[in-house]
N, C-alpha and C positions, 0 to 999 in steps of 0.2 A: 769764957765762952762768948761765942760772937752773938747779934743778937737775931742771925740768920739760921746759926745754928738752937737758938732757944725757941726759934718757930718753929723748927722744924719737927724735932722731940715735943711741940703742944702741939701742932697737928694731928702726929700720930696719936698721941694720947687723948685728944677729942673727937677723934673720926674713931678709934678702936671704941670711945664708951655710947658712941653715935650707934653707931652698929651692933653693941651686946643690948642696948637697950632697945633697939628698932626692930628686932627680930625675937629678943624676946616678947614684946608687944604681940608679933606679927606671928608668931610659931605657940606662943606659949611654953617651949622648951629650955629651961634653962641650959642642958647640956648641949643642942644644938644649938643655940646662941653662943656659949663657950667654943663650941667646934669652929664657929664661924667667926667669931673673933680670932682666934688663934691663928683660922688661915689667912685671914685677911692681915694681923700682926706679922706672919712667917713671912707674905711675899712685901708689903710694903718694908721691913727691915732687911729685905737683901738688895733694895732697889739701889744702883747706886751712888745715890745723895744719901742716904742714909748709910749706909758703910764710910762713906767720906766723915756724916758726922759722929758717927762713934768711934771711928780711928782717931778724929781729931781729938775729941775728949779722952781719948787712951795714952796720948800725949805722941802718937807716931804723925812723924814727918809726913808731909803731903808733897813727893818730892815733884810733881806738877807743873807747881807752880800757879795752877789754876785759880787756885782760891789763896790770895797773898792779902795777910793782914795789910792793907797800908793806910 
C-alpha cells in the first residue's frame, strides 16, 4: 500500500468520526448523526480518488498509467 493511498483511507476515516461526533454534539440525535455519516461516507467513497484507491488495494490494474509506482 502506497503511503498516498494510507492517507487517503485516514482521511476518510477521520473526517467520517469528525462528523458523527460534531453533529451528534450539535443535533443530539444519534440516528441523525448515523444518517449523516453514512451520506457524507456514500459520496466521499465514490469520488474518484477513492475508487482509484480501493481498485488499487483489490489488486486491479490501473491501466492509466496515471498513478505509476516508480
Amino acid at each position: 500500500m502506497r503511503p498516498r493511498d494510507l492517507r487517503a483511507i485516514l482521511f476518510c476515516a477521520a473526517t467520517t468520526l469528525v462528523l458523527l461526533v460534531a453533529s451528534y454534539v450539535l443535533l443530539h440525535s444519534i440516528l441523525v448523526s448515523l444518517a449523516l455519516a453514512g451520506a457524507y461516507d456514500a459520496w466521499l467513497l465514490t469520488r474518484p480518488r477513492m475508487v482509484r484507491v480501493f481498485r488499487r488495494l483489490r489488486g486491479e490494474p490501473d491501466w492509466s498509467g496515471y498513478f505509476k509506482n516508480d
